[in-house]
N, C-alpha and C positions, 0 to 999 in steps of 0.2 A: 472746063470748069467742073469741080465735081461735087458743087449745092446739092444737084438732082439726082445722084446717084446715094446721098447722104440722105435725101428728103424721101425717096424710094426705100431705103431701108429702115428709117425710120419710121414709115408707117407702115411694114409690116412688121416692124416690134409692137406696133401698138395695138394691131392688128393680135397679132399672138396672145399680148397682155388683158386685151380684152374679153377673149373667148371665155362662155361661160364655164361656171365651175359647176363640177358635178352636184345636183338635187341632192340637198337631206331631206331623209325622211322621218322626221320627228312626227311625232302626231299630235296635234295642235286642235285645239277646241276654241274658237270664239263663243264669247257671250255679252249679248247687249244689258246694259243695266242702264234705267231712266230714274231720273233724278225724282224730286218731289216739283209740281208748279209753283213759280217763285209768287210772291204779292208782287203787285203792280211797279215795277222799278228794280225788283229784288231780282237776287241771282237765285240760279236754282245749280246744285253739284248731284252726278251722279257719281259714285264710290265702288271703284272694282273689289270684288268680294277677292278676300284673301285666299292665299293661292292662284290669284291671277297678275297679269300688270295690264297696264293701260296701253293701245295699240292704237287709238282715234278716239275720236267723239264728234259729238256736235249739236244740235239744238231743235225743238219745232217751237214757231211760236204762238200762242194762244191763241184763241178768237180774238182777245180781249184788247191786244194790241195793235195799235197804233201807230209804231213807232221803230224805228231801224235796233238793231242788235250792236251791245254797245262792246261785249266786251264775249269772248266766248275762246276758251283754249284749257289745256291741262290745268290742273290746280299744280300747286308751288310744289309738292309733295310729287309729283307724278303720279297718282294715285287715283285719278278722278277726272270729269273734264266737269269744268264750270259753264255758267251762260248768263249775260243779264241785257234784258232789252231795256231800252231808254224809258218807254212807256209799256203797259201792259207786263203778261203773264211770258213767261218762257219755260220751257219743259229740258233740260240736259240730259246728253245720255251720252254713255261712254261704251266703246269696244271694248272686251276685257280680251285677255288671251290666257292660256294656261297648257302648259304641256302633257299628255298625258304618261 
């Protein structure tokens, strides 16, 4: 039967295919930007300053709250991350990135 002679080759094609690709060396600068605290319920966006794009984000939430995080991810634009907790204050902040 020759499955296993076929399953032995293909996993070292896959094996080949998989092998890292050589490092670039771009020079890359992250920069954290934080949003404004929302009002109690409200959302708060933080906005990558131009010249950059957006690479993450995420959120801390206030004293103030209460209440689980209802909603918290890029804005529609890619350009920002949003965040709104159910109850209380939330603070967003976005990774920016920018090449130098």
């Amino acid at each position: 039967m020759r499955a296993p002679k076929t399953l032995s080759t293909g996993v070292l094609l896959a094996a080949a295919v998989l092998a890292p690709a050589a490092p670039a060396f771009a020079a890359e600068t992250a920069k954290v930007v934080t949003g404004p605290p929302s009002a109690p319920g409200g959302v708060s966006t933080a906005t990558c300053p131009a010249g950059t794009h957006l690479t993450g984000g995420g959120y801390r939430l206030q004293p103030d709250a209460d209440g689980p995080v209802r909603a918290s991810g890029p804005t529609a634009d890619a350009t920002g991350w949003s965040a709104r907790a159910e109850r209380g204050s939330v603070v967003a902040f976005a990774v920016c990135e920018t090449e130098d």
